[in-house]
N, C-alpha and C positions, 0 to 999 in steps of 0.2 A: 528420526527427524534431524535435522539438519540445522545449526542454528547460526545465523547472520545478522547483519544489521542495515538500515538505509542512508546511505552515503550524505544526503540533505543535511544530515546533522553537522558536518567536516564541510560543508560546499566554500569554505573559506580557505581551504587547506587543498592542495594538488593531489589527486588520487593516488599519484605513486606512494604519497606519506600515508594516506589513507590504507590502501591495502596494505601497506608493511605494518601499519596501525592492526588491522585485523587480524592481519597471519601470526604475528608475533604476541597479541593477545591468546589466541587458540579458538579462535570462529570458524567455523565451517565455508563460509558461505559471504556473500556480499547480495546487494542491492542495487544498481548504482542510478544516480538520480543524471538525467539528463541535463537538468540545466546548469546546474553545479560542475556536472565531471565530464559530460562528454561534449553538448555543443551543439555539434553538429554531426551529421550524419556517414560524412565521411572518417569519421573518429571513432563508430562504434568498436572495429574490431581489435583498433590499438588498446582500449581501454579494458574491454574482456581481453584481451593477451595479457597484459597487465594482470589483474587477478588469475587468472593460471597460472601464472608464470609461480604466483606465492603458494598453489594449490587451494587457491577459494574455488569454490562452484558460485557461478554467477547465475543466481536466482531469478533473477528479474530486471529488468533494465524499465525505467519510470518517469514518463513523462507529462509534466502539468500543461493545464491548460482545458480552456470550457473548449468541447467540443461542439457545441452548441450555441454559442455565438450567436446573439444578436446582429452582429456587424456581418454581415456577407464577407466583406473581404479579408478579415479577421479571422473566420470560420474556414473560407477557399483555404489561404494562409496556411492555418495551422493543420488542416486536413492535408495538406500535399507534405508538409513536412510531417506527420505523423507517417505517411503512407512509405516515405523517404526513409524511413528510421526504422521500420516493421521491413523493409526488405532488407536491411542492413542487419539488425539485430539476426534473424532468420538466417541470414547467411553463416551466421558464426553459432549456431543449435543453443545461443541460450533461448531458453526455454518459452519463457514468459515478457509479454510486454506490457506495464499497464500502464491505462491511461485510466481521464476524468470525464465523465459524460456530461458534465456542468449544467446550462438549463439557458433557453431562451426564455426571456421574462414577455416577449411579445406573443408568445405561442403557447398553445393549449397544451396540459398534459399530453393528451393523444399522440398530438402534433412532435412534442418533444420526445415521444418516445417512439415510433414510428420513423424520425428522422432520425435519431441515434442508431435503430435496431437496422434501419437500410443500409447506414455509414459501417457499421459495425461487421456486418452480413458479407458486404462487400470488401472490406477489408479482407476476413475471414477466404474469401475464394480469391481473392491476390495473390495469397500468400500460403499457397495449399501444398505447395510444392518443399515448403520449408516446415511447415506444419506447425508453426507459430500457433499459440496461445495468447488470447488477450484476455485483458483482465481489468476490471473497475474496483478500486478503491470505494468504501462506501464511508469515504469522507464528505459531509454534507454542502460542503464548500462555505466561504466567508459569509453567504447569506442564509447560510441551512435549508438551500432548498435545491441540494443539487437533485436531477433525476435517478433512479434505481441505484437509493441508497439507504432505502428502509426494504425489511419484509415483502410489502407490498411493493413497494417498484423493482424490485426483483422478480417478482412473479409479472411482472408487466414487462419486463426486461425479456423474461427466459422462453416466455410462451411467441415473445416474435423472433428472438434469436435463439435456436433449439441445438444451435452445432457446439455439440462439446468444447470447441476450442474455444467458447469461448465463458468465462470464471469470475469468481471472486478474489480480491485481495482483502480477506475478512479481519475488518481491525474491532477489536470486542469495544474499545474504548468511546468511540463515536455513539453505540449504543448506551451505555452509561451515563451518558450525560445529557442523552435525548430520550429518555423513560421508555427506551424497548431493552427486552430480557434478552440478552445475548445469549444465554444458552439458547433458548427457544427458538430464537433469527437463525442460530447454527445449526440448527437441527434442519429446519427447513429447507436448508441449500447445503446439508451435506456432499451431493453428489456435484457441488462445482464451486469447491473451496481449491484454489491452483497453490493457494499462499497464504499464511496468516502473519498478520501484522502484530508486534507483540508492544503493545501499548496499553494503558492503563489510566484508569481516570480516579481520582480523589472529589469528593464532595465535600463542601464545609457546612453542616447543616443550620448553624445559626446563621452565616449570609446568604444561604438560600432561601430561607424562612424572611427575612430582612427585603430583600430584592426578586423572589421570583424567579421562575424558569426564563423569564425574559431579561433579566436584571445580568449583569454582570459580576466578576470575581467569586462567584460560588463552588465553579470543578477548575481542575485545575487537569492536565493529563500528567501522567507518571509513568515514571519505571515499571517494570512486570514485579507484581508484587507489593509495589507499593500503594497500589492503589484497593480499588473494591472489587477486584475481579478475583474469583476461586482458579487460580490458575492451573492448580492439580486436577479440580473437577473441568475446566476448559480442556484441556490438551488430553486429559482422558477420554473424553465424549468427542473430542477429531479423531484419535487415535481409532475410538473405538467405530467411526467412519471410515478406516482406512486411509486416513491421510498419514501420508507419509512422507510429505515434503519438508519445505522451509518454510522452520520460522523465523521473521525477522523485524529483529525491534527496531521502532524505530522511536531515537532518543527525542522526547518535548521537554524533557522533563528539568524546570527552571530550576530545579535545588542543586541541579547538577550542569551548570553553567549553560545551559540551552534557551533564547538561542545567541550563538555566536560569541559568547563571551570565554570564560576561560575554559583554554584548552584544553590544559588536564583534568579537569574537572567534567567535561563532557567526557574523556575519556575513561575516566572513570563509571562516570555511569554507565558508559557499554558494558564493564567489568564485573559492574554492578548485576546488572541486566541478565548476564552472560550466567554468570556462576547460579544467581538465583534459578533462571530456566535451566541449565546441567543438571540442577537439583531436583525440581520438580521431575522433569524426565526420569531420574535415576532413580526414583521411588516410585512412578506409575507401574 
């Protein structure tokens, strides 16, 4: 496995400092965040030459944004420049593209998934010639209710979208702090994990006692490691799926100046990050 990190954490910093950041730490691999590092569409290829040029493998290239969209024009918008960005990406064989399936709040589940799985489908034969992979993050979004980002909307995701290209970017963390067993969510979507996200969550159990699942300041996300995820038993049960991609962390983690604050101090926690996952690996 391969191990990387997601440029979002650095989107203050210019990717050239970034990747020399990675390569000269000893990373495998990069992530890079669209709206941070690259922009626009006609910049994908400068930015992956970029990471080659230091020998990263460009994982993933990651872009925000509710694809679901309440706002029609919002929605048209950001669908043309998604579509903008998958033929660009595509042209240069990195790998993997992910996006957010987000959620209209005026429309029925069905309806919300059914107009993702169409969006998605069609993407999907766009781009058959480059043979791109898409991929959802099963980050819940700022309302916790994005679509197929639990168990269940995964199965509601894969049975209208069946074409392998298109996967998960499994972050165990999200689980954690929303009371589903990450191990058991991985299980279930073994066969369309593209990427794992290595993130980690902490719980404070006396201010969750205090305030509730609904209440605020009780998890906290973290480091690999630092939190409550078994990461020797996580990466053993992918492993032992046959994943053999990238993982890549991606740094929340406030003790370690995230976000946006000191520099070295985020950089550290890559290092942090880093050494901890080399180790876990070097004993499974």
């Amino acid at each position: 496995m391969r191990i990387g990190f997601y440029t979002s954490t650095f989107n203050d910093r210019p990717l050239e400092e970034v990747v020399d950041f990675a390569a000269s730490a000893g990373f495998d691999a990069i992530e890079i965040d669209v709206g941070g590092h690259i922009k626009t569409p006609d910049r994908v290829k400068a930015a992956v030459s970029l990471a080659r040029e230091r020998n990263l493998f460009v994982s993933s290239i990651t872009y925000f944004g509710n694809q679901l969209d309440a706002d029609n024009a919002k929605r048209k918008d950001l669908r043309s420049r998604t579509a903008e960005f998958a033929q660009a990406i595509g042209e240069t064989g990195v790998p993997v593209f992910v996006i957010f399936p987000g959620r209209n709040d005026d429309a029925s589940d069905d309806a919300n998934y059914d107009d993702f799985a169409t969006y998605v489908n069609g993407l999907i034969a766009e781009t058959a010639s480059s043979g791109l992979t898409f991929a959802i993050e099963n980050w819940p979004g700022p309302k916790d209710n994005f679509v197929g980002t639990t168990p269940k909307g995964y199965e509601e995701l894969f049975k209208r979208i069946p074409d392998r290209r298109f996967g998960l970017e499994f972050d165990p963390s999200h689980f954690l702090r929303t009371g589903i067993d990450p191990y058991l969510a991985l299980d279930a979507v073994k066969d369309r994990i593209v990427i794992l996200h290595a993130k980690d969550t902490a719980v404070d159990a006396t201010a969750l006692q205090a305030v509730g699942y609904h209440g605020k300041g009780w998890w906290q996300y973290k480091l690999p490691g630092l939190g409550l995820l078994d990461w020797s038993r996580f990466l053993k049960q992918a492993r032992g799926y046959g994943f053999d991609g990238t993982i890549s962390i991606e740094h929340e983690d406030a003790a370690y100046g995230w976000p946006g604050k000191d520099l070295e101090a985020r950089k550290e926690g890559e290092r942090v990050g880093l050494g901890y996952l080399r180790t876990v690996l070097d004993k499974l």
